[in-house]
C-alpha positions as CSV (number, residue, x, y, z in Angstrom):
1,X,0.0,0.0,0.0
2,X,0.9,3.3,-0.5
3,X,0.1,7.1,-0.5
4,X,-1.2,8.7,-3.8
5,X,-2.1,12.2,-4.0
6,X,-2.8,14.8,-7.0
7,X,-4.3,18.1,-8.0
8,X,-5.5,19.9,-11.8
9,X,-2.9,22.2,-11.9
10,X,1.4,22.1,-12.3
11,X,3.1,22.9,-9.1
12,X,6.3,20.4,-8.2
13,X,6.8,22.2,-4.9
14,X,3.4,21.5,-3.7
15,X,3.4,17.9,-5.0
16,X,6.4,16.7,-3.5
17,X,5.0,19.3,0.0
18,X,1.7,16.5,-0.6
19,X,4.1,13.4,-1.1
20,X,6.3,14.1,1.9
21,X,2.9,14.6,3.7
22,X,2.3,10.8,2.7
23,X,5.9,9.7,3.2
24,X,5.3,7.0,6.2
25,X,2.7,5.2,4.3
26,X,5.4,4.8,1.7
27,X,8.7,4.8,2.8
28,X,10.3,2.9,0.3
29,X,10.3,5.4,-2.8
30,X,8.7,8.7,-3.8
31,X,8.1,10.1,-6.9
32,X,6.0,12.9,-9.1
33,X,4.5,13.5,-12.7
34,X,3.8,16.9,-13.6
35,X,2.4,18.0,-17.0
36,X,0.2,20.5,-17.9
37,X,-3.5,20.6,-16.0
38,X,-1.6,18.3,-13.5
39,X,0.3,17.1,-11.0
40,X,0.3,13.4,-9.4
41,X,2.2,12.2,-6.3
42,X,3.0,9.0,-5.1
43,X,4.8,7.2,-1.6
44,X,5.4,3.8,-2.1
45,X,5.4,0.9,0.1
46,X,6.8,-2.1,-1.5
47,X,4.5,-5.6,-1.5
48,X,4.8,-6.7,-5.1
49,X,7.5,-6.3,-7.4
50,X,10.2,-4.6,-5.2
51,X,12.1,-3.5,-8.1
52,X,12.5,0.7,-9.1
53,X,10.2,-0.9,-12.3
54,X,7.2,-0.6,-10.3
55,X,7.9,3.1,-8.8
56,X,5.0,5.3,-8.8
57,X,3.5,7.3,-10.4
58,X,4.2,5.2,-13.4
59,X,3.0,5.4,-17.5
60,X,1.7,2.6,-19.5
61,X,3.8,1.9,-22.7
62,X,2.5,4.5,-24.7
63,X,3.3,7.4,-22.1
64,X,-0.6,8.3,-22.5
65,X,-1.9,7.3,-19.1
66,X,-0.2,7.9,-16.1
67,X,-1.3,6.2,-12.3
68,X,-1.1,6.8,-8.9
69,X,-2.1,3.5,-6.7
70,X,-2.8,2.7,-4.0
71,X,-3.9,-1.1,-2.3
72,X,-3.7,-4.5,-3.6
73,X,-5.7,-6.4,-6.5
74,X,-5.4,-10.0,-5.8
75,X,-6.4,-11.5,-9.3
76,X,-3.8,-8.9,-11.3
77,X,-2.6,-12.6,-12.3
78,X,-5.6,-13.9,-13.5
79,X,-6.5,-10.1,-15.5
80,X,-2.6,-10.2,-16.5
81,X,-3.2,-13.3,-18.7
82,X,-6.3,-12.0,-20.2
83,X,-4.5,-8.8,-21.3
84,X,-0.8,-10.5,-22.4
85,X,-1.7,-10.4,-25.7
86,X,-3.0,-6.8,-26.1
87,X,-0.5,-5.3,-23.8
88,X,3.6,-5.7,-23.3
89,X,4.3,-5.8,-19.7
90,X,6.9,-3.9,-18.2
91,X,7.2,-5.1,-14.7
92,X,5.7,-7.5,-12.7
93,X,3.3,-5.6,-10.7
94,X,0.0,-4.9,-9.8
95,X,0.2,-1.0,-11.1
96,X,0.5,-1.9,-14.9
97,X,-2.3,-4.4,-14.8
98,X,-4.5,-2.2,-14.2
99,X,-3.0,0.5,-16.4
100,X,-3.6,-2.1,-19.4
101,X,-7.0,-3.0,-17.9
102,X,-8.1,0.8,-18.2
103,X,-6.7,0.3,-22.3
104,X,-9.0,-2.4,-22.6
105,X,-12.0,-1.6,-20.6
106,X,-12.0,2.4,-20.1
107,X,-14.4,3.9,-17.1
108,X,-15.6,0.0,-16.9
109,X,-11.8,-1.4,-15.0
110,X,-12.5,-1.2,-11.5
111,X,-15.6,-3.9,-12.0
112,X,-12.7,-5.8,-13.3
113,X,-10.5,-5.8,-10.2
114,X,-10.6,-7.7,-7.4
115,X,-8.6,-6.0,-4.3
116,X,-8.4,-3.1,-1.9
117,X,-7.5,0.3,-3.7
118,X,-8.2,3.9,-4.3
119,X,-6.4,5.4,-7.8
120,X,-6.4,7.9,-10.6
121,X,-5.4,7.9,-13.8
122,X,-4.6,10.9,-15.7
123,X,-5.3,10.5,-19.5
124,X,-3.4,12.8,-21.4
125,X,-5.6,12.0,-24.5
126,X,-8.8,13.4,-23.4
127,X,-7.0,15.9,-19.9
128,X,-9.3,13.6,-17.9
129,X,-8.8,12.4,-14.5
130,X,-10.3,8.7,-14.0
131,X,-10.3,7.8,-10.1
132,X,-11.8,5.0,-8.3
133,X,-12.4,3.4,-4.5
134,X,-12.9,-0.2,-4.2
135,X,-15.8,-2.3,-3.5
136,X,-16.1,-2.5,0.4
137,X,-13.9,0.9,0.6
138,X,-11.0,-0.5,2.5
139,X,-8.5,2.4,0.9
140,X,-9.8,5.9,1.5
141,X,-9.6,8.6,-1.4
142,X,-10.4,12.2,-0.3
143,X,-10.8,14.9,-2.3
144,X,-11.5,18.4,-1.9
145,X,-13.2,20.7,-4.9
146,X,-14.6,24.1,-4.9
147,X,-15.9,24.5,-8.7
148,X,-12.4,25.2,-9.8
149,X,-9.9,23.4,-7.6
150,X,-9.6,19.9,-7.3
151,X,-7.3,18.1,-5.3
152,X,-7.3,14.4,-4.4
153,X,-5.0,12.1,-1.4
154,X,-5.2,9.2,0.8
155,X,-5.3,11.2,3.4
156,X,-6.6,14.4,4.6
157,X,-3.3,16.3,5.9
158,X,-2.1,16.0,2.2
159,X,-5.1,17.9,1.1
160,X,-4.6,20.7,4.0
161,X,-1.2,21.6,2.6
162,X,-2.4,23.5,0.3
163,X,-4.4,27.1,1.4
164,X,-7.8,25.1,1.6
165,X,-10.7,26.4,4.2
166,X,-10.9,24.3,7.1
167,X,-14.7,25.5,8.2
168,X,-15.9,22.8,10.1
169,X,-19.6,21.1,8.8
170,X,-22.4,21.3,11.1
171,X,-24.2,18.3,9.8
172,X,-21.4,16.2,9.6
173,X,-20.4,17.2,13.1
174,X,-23.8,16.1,14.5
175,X,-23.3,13.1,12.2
176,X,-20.2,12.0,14.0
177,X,-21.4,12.4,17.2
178,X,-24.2,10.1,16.4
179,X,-22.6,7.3,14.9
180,X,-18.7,8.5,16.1
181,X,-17.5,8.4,12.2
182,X,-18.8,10.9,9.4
183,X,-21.1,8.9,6.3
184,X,-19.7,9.4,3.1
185,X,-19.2,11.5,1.0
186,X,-19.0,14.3,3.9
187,X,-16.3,14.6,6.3
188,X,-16.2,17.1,8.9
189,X,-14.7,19.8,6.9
190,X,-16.7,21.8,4.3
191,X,-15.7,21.3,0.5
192,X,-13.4,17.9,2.0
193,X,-15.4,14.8,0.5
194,X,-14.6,11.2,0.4
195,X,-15.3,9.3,-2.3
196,X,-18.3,6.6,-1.7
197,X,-16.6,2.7,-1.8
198,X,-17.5,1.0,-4.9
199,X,-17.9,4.5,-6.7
200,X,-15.4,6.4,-9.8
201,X,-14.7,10.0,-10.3
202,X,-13.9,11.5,-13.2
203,X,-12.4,14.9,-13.3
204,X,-12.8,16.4,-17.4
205,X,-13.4,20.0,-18.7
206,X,-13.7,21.4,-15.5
207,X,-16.4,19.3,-13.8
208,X,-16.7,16.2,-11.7
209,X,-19.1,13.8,-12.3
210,X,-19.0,11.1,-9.5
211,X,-21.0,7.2,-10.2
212,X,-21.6,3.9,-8.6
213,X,-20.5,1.2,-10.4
214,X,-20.9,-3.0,-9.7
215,X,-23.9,-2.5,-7.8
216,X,-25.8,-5.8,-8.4
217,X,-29.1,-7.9,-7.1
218,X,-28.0,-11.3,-6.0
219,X,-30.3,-14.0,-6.5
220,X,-30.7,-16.4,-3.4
221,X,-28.9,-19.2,-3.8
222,X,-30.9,-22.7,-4.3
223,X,-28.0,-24.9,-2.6
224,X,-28.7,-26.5,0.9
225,X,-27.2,-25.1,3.7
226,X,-25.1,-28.4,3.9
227,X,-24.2,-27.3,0.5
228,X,-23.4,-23.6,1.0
229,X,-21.2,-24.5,3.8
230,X,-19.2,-27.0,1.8
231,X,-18.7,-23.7,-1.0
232,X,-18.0,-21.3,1.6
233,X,-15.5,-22.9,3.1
234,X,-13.3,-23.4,-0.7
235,X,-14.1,-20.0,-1.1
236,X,-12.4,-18.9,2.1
237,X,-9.6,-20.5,1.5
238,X,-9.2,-19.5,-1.9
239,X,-9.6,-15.4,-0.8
240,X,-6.7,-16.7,1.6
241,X,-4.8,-18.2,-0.4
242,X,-5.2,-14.6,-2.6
243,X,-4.5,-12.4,-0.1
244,X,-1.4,-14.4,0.8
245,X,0.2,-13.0,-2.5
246,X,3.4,-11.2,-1.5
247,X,6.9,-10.2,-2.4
248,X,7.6,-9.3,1.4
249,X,7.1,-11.3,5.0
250,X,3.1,-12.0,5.9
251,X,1.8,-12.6,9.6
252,X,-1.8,-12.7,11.0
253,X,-3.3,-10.5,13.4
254,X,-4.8,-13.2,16.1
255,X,-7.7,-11.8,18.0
256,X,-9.0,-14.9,19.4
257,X,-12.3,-14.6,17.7
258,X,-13.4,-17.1,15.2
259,X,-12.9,-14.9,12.1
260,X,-9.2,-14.4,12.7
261,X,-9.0,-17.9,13.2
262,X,-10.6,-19.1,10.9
263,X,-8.2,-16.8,8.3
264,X,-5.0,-18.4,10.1
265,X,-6.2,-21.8,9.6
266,X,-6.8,-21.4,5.7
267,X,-3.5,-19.5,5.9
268,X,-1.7,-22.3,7.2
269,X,-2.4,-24.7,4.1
270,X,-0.4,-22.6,2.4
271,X,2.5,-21.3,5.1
272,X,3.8,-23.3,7.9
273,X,5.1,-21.7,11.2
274,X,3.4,-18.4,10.7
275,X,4.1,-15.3,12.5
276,X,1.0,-14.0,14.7
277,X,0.2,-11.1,16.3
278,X,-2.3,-10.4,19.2
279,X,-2.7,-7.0,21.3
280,X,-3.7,-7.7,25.0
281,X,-3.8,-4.7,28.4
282,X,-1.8,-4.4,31.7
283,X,-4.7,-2.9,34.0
284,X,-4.2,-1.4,37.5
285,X,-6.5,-3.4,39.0
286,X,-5.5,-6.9,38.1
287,X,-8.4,-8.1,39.5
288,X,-10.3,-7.8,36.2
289,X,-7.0,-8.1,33.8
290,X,-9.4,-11.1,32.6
291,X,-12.1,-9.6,31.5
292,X,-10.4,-7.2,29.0
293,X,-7.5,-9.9,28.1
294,X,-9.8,-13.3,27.5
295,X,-9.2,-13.0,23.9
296,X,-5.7,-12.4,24.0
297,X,-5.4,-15.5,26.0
298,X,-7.7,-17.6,23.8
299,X,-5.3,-16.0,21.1
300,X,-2.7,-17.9,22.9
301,X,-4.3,-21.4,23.1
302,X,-5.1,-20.9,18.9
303,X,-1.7,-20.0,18.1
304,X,-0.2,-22.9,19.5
305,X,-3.1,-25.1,18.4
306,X,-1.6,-24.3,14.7
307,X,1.6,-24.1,16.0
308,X,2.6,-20.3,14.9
309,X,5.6,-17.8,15.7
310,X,3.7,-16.1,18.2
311,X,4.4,-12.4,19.1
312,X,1.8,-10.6,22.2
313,X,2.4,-7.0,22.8
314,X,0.3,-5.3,26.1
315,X,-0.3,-1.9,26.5
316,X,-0.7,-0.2,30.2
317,X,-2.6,3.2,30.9
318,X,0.8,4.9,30.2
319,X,1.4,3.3,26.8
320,X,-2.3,4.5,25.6
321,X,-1.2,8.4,27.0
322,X,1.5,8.5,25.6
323,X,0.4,7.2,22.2
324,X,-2.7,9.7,22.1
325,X,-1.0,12.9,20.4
326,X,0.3,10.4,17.3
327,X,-3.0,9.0,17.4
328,X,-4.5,12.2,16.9
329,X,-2.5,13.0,13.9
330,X,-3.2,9.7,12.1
331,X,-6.9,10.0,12.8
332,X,-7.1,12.5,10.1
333,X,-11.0,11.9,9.7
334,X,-11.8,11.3,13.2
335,X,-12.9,8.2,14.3
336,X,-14.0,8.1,17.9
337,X,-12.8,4.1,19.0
338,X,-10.8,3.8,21.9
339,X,-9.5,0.8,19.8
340,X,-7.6,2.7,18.0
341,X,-4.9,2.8,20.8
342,X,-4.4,-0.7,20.6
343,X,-4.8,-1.3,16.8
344,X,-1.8,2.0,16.8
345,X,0.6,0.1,19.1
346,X,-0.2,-3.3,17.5
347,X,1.1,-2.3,13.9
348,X,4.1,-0.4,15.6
349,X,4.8,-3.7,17.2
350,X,3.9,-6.4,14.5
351,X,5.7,-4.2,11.2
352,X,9.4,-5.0,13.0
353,X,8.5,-8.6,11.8
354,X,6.4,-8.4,8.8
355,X,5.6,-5.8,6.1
356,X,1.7,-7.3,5.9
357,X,-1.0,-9.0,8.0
358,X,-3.9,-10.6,7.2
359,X,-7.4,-10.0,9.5
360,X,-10.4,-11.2,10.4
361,X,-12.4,-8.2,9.9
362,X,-15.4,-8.1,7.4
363,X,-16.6,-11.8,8.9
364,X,-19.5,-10.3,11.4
365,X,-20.9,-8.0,9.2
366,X,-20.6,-10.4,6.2
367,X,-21.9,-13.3,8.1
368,X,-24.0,-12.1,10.9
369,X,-21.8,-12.1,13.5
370,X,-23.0,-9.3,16.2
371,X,-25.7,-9.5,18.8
372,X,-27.9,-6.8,17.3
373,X,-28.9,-8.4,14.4
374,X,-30.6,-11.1,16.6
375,X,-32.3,-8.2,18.7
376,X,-33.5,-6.6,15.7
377,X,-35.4,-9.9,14.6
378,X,-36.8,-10.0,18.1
379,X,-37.9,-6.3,17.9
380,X,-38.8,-6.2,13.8
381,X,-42.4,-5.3,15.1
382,X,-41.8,-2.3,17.2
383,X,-39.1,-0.6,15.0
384,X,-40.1,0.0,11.1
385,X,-37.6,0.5,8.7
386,X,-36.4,4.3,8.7
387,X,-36.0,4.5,13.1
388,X,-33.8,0.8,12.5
389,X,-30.2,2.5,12.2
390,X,-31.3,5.1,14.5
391,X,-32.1,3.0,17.2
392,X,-29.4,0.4,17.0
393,X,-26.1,2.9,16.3
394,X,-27.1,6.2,17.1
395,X,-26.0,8.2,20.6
396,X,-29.1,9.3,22.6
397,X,-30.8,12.9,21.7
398,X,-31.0,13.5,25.9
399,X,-27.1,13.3,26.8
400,X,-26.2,14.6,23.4
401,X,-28.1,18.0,23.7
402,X,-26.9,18.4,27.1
403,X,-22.9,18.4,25.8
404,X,-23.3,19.9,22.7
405,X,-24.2,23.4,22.4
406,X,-27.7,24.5,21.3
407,X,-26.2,26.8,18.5
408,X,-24.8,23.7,17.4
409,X,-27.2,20.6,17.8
410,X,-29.1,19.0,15.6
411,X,-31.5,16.3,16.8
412,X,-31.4,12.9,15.2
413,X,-34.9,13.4,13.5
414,X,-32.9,15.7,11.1
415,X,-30.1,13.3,10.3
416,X,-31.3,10.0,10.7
417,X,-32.6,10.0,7.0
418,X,-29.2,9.7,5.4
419,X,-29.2,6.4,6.6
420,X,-32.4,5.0,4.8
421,X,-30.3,4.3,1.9
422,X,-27.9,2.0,3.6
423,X,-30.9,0.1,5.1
424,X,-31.4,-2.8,2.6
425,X,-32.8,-6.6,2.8
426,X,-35.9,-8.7,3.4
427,X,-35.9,-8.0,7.1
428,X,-34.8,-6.1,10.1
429,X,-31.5,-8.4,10.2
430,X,-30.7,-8.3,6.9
431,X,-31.2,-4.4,7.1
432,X,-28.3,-3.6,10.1
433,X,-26.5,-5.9,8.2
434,X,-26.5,-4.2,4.9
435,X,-26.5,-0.9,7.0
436,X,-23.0,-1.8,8.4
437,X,-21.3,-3.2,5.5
438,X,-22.1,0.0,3.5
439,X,-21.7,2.4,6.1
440,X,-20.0,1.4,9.5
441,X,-17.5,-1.3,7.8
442,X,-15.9,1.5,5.0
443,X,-16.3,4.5,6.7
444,X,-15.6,3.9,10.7
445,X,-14.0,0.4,10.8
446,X,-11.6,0.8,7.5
447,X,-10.9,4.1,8.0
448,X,-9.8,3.8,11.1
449,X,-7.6,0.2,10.7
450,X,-6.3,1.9,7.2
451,X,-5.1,4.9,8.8
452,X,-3.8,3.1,12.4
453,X,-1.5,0.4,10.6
454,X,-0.3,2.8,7.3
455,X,1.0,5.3,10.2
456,X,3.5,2.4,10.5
457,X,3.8,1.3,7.1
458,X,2.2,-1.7,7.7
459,X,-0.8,-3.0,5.1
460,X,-3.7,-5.1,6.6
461,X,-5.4,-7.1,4.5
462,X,-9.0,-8.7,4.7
463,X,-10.0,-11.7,3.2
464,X,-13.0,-12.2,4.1
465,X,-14.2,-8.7,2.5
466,X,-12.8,-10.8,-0.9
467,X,-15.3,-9.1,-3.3
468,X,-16.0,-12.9,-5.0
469,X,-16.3,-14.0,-1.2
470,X,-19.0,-11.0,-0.5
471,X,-21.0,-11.8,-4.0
472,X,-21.2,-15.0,-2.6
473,X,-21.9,-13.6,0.9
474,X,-25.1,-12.0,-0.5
475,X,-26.8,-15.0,-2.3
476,X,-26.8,-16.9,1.4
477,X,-30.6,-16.1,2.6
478,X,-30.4,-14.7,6.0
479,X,-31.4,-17.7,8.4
480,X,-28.3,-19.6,7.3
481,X,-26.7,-16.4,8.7
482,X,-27.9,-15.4,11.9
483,X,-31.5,-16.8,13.8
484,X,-33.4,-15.6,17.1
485,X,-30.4,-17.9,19.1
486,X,-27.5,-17.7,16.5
487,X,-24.9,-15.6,15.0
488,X,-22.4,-16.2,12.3
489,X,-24.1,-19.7,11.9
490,X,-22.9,-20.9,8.7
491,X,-19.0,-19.4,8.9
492,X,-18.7,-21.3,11.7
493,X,-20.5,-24.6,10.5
494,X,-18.0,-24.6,7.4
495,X,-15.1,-24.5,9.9
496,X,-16.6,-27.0,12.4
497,X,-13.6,-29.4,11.7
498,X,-10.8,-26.8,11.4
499,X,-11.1,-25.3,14.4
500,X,-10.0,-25.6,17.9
501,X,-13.0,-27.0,19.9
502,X,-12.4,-24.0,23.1
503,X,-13.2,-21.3,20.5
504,X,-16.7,-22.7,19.7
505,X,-18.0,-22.5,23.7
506,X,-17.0,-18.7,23.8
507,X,-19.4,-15.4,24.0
508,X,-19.2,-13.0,21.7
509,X,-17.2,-10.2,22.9
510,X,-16.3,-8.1,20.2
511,X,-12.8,-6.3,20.5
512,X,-12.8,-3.3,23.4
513,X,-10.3,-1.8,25.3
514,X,-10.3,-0.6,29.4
515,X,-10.5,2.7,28.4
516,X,-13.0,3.7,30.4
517,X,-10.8,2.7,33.4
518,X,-8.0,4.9,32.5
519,X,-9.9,7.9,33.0
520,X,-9.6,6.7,36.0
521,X,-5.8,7.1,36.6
522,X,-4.8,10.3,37.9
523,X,-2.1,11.1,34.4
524,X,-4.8,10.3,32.3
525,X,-7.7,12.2,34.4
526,X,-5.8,15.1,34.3
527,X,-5.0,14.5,30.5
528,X,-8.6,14.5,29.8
529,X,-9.4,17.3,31.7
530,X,-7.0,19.4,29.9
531,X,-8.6,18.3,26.6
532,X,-12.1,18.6,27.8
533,X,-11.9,22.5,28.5
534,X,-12.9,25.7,27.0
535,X,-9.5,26.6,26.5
536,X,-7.5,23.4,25.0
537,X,-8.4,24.5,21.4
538,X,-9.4,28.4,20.0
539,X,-12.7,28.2,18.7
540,X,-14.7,25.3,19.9
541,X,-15.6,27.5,23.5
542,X,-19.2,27.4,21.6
543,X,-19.5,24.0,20.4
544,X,-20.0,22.3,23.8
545,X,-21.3,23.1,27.3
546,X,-18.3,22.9,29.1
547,X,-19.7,22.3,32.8
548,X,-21.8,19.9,31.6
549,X,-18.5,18.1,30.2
550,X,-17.1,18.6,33.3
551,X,-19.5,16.8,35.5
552,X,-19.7,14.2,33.1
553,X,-16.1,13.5,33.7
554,X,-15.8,14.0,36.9
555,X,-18.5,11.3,37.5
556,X,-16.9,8.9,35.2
557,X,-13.8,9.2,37.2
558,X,-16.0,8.8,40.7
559,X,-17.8,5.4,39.3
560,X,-21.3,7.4,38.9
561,X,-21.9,7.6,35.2
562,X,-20.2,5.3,33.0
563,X,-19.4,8.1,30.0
564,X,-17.1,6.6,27.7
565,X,-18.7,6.9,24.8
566,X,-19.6,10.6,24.8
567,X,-16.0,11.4,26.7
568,X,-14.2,9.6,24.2
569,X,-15.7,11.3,21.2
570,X,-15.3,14.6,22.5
571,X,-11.5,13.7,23.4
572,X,-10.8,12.7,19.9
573,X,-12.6,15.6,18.2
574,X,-10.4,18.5,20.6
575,X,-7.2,16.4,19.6
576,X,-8.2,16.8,15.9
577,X,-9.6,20.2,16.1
578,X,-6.5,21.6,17.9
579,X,-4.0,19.8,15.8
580,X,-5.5,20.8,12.1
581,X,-6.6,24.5,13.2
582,X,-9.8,23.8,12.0
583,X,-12.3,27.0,11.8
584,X,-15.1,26.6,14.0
């Protein structure tokens, strides 16, 4: 993976200023095309093809198209042997397949590809600009445009070198306080956009026109559920065996869930000995070190079930505070998770092995793997459709208005509509569930792991967000999914035999740190109180009622409230405000 960034006018100065901005997603090489109308950047971190070949930003063999990439397409190989006879490859990598893909198939590629990428190609033929973001959005492309200027990056630091407003958005502000990321396409600042996952840009004569593309109806598939779960399982592996592809040392992150699991045991037809990695906390009170560390031991138990180099990192109330400010900076498009501590420290700690690392994420909201999609069967009488999202993500109106500022609150009558569109499927179940893999998966979850590992030039990689593996994800009719007393019913029935036995008698838990008990240690209490004041950062005095804040604080720390949620998302928006100088 890598950091691309670009804008519609010549300027080397600025591009390289963009490219350095990028420079620790891609430490191995930089480069820059200029010509004129534009200017394209590019950081690279080396996965396939190591050689200078496969630089960035690089031309097809014509010197007519010119790309800046960013991701990983697993089946270049497969497209490479389809194209070999109506294009002359250069190199070995992934970058010129899908130069000679856009040859062939023009505006129509990215339906082609199968991966994780966000790119543009500049067509000197027509001056157009061709971008795209993949199917599940796990690479971010943000771009910001004002009628004349247009200016594109993987991140949103790149974008702010240049003299851009930075006006914060009201909605989207009320938005992330709901939900604690911003939907698509808005981010918090005014004019900064992101482009929607599965969607292209094109940039030509001055305008922007912006499209979905692959969107398909899947018919429900007529196989048995004995018989889905024998086709699941090969197609597991094979999106494994994919996302395996690398010219540089592959691990597996090891959460003790059953979708990591799951991934390390396909992975391990193919590799021997491989290197995990699992995250685990050193709490105060050791008394409940348990509680917050039963998956990092069940990690344990897995590991040497499949017998893996096994690496375990913890992280104590002092390793989170002092990983907050670097935090803030990579959390360019905040994301309020209290994860994203540990998800920092663990790709600090797992790149001194290995330059990629395989997940788990994608299985629950593929497969049906949280609790609410059982409670929303239950409760498909009492909620309809358009309240659904609402009531199962959103914060509360009643301790929302109270910490947010009545100049500045919106109540979630006036926003919850956005979300009607994600809300898709023959019942309440299948709704959260299309709801989260359009909305919460690309836009909090990716966002957030994207930004958290690239800060250490590390690229995770899903397998089980495979786009063949989610088209087949989609014909599976819901009940062999998830029931009134089952989640993640037929992931786990494919696996049955592969598995270690302990990980099948286990709760969900989902993946959640102590945070709420650091606020409780006196450095970190008096961290938080220093964020959480009128005067931490110039302009946001009116956004929030500061006593209110207070109190809510003070009665986390005192065991009264539990607060984490709304303290956390306040934290994390201060941090961001403060360090971009965002105009409030």
């Amino acid at each position: 993976m890598c950091g691309i960034s670009g804008f519609n006018w010549n300027d080397e100065k600025k591009i390289k200023e963009m490219v350095s901005c990028l420079a620790y997603r891609g430490p191995d090489a930089q480069g820059v095309f200029l010509d004129e109308g534009i200017s394209l950047g590019h950081a690279r971190l080396s996965v396939i093809d190591l050689s200078p070949d496969a630089n960035q930003p690089m031309s097809d063999n014509n010197g007519e198209l010119i790309i800046v990439f960013n991701g990983e397409i697993y089946n270049f190989h497969e497209l490479k042997e389809e194209l070999q006879g109506e294009y002359q490859f250069k190199t070995k990598s992934d970058t010129e397949v899908i130069l000679a893909g856009y040859r062939k198939w023009g505006r129509n590629m990215a339906e082609h590809l199968n991966g994780m990428f966000a790119f543009a190609i500049y067509d000197k033929r027509d001056k157009s600009l061709f971008c795209a973001r993949d199917h599940l959005g796990m690479k971010p492309f943000y771009y910001f445009w004002d009628g004349t200027r247009f200016i594109f990056a993987s991140e949103i630091p790149a974008i702010l070198a240049h003299d851009v407003p930075r006006v914060l958005d009201k909605e989207a502000f009320n938005h992330y306080f709901r939900v604690l990321f911003v939907p698509e396409p808005m981010t918090l600042l005014k004019d900064v956009y992101k482009l929607p996952a599965s969607h292209t840009l094109i940039l030509k004569d001055g305008k922007i026109t912006v499209e979905s593309y692959g969107e398909k109806e899947f018919p429900r598939t007529i196989l048995s559920y004995e018989e889905s779960a024998k086709l699941l399982k090969e197609k597991v592996i094979k999106a494994v065996e994919r996302h395996l592809v690398s010219d540089v040392p592959v691990g597996v992150y090891l959460s003790g869930g059953i979708d990591s699991s799951i991934v390390l045991a396909a992975a391990s037809r193919f590799h021997k000995r491989i290197k995990t990695f699992t995250v685990g906390f050193t709490l105060e009170d050791k008394g409940e070190s348990h509680k917050f560390n039963a998956d990092f031991d069940l990690a344990a138990r897995t590991a040497k079930f499949f017998n893996t180099e096994h690496h375990t990192i913890t992280i104590s109330v002092k390793d989170a505070l002092n990983a907050m400010e670097e935090v803030a900076l990579h959390n360019s498009d905040p994301v309020s998770n209290p994860t994203s501590i540990a998800m920092f420290l663990l790709a600090r700690f797992a790149r001194k092995e290995v330059t990629v690392a395989l997940t788990g994420n994608a299985g629950d909201e593929l497969f049906g793997g949280y609790g609410r999609y059982r409670i929303a069967l239950a409760a498909r009488y009492l909620y309809t459709k358009p309240n659904l999202f609402a009531k199962f993500m959103f914060e509360k109106d009643g301790k929302l208005s109270r910490i947010i500022s009545q100049e500045m609150f919106l109540p979630g009558s006036m926003i919850k509509s956005r979300y009607k569109k994600y809300l898709r499927g023959r019942d309440a179940a299948e709704a959260l569930m299309s709801a989260d893999r359009l909305s919460w998966l690309p836009e909090h979850f990716f966002m957030l792991s994207d930004k958290m590992s690239m800060a250490s030039a590390l690229e995770e990689r899903m397998p089980l967000g495979d786009k063949e593996l989610v088209a087949f994800s989609q014909t599976l009719p819901r009940n062999y999914k998830v029931d009134l007393r089952k989640t993640k019913k037929i992931l786990k029935y494919a696996f049955k035999d592969d598995l270690p036995e302990f990980l099948f008698d286990q709760p969900k838990r989902g993946w959640f740190s102590p945070a709420a008990k650091w606020f409780r240690n006196k450095e970190f209490a008096d961290f938080a109180r220093e964020i959480l004041s009128e005067s931490y950062c110039a302009g946001s005095g009116k956004l929030f009622n500061w006593q209110e804040l207070r109190g809510m604080l003070e009665r986390h720390i005192n065991k009264e409230e539990y607060n984490l949620t709304s303290l956390w998302a306040v934290l994390t928006f201060q941090m961001w405000a403060k360090k971009f100088k965002v105009e409030i």
